[in-house]
C-alpha positions as CSV (number, residue, x, y, z in Angstrom):
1,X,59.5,75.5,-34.0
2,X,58.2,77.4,-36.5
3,X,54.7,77.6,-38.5
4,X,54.7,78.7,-42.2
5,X,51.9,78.8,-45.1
6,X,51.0,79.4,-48.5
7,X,48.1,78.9,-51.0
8,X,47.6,77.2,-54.2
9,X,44.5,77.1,-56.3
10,X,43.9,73.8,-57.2
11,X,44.4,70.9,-54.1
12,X,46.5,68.9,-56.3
13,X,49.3,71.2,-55.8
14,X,48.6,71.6,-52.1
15,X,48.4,68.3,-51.6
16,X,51.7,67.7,-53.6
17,X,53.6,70.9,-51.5
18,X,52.6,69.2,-48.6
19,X,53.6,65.9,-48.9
20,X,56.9,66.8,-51.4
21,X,58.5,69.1,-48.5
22,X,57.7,66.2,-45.4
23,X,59.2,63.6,-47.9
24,X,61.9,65.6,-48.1
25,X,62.1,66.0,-43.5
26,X,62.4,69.8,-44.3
27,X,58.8,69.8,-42.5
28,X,57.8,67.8,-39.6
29,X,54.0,68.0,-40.7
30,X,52.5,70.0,-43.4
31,X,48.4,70.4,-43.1
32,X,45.9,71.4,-46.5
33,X,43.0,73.0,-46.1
34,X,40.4,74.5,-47.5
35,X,39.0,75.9,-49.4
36,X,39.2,79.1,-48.4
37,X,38.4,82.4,-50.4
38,X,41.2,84.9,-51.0
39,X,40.8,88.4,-51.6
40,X,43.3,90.8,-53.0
41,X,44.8,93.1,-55.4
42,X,47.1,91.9,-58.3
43,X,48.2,93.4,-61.2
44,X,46.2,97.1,-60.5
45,X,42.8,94.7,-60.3
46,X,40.7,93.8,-57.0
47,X,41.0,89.7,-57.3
48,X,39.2,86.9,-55.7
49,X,39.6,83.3,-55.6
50,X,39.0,80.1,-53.9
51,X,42.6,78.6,-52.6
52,X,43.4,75.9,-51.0
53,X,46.5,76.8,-47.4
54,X,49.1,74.4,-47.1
55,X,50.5,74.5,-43.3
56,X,54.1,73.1,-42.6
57,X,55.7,72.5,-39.1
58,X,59.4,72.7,-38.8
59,X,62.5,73.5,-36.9
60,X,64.3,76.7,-37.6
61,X,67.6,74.6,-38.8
62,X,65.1,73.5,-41.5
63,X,63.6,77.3,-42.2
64,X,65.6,78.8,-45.7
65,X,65.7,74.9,-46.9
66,X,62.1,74.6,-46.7
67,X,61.4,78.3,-48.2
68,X,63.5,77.3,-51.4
69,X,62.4,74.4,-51.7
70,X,58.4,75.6,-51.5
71,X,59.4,78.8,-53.8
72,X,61.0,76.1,-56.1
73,X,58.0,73.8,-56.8
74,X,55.2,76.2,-56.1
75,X,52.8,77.3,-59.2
76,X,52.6,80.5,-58.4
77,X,55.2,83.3,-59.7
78,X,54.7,84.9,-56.6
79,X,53.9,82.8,-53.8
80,X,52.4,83.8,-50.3
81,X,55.0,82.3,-47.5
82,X,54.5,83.4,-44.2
83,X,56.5,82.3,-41.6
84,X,55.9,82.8,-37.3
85,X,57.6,81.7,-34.5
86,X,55.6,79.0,-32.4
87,X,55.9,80.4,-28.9
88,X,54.9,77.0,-26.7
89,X,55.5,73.6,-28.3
90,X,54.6,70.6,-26.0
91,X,57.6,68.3,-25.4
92,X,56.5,65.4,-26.8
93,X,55.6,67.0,-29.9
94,X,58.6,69.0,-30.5
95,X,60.5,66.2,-29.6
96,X,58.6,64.1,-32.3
97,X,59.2,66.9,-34.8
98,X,62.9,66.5,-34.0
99,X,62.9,63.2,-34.9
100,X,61.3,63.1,-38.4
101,X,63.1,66.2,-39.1
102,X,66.1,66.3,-40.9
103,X,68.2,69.2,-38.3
104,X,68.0,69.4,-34.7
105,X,68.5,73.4,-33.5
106,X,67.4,73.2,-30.0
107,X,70.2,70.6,-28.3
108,X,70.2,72.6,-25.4
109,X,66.6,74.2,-24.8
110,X,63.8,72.5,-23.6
111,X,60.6,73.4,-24.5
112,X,58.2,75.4,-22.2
């Protein structure tokens, strides 16, 4: 399983991320919160602003689906995605995620 994020400004579009890509099974679960206040540098400047983090759950069949599809509908020109590698999933909840998911990549492993 993996764990990815971004950030929007305004919850709207979290809200809409989130729900758009588990409509579509290319997440399992996708979580908003916030906010949370951002720091960093864009265009030469020192930025800040108040964001709202979008969290989506998902299988690794489902991992360049789910990046187009976020990079497609996001606001931003240049979107954060960050993707990591969940090292334990419980069964039950990776078998869950399975089945509201729309690909299946661990047939053959079980989860630790």
């Amino acid at each position: 399983m993996f764990v990815a994020w971004t950030t929007t400004t305004k919850r709207a579009d979290a809200d809409r991320l989130a729900r758009g890509a588990v409509e579509a099974h290319l997440a399992a679960c996708a979580q908003v919160d916030g906010p949370v206040t951002s720091y960093y540098h864009w265009e030469g400047k020192l930025e800040s602003a108040e964001e709202f983090r979008v969290w989506f759950k998902y299988l690794p069949g489902n991992a360049s689906a789910l990046s187009g599809w976020v990079h497609n509908h996001h606001p931003f020109a240049t979107p954060q995605w960050i993707e990591v590698s969940a090292e334990n999933v419980g069964e039950k909840y990776l078998s869950w995620a399975i089945a509201n998911s729309t690909s299946a990549p661990f047939p053959s492993q079980k989860p630790r």
